[in-house]
N, C-alpha and C positions, 0 to 999 in steps of 0.2 A: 473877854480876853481880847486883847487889840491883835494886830498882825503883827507885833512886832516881836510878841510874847511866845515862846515856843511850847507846845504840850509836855507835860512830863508825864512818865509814867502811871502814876497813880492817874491820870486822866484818862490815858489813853486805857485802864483797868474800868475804873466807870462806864466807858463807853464800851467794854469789847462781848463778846458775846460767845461762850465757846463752842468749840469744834461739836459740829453734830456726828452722831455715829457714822455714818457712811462718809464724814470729811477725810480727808488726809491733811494730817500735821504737816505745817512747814519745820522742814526741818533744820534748816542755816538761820533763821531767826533776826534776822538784818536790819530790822526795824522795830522801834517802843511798840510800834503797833502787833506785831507777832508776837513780842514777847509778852505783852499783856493779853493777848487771847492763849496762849501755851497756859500761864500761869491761872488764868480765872476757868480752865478747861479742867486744869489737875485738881483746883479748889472743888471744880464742882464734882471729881469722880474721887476724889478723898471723901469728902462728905455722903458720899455717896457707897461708900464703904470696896471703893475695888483694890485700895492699898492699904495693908494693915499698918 
């Protein structure tokens, strides 16, 4: 990806890594960046059965 080229979302999902237990959630979300660690965080505690 050159410099000129901006990340999207699904990129910034690739890279992100979720919230460990002890983290605290951002909660205003300001950035692809929080918002792809929010959503790969809820993927991994759906899968994980904590939401019916």
């Amino acid at each position: 990806m050159d410099s000129n080229t901006k990340k999207s979302l699904a990129d910034y999902i690739k890279e992100a890594e979720p919230y460990g237990d002890n983290e605290t959630w951002v909660d205003d979300c300001t950035t692809l960046k929080d918002v792809a660690r929010a959503l790969v965080t809820l993927k991994k505690e759906i899968n994980e059965g904590k939401f019916d």
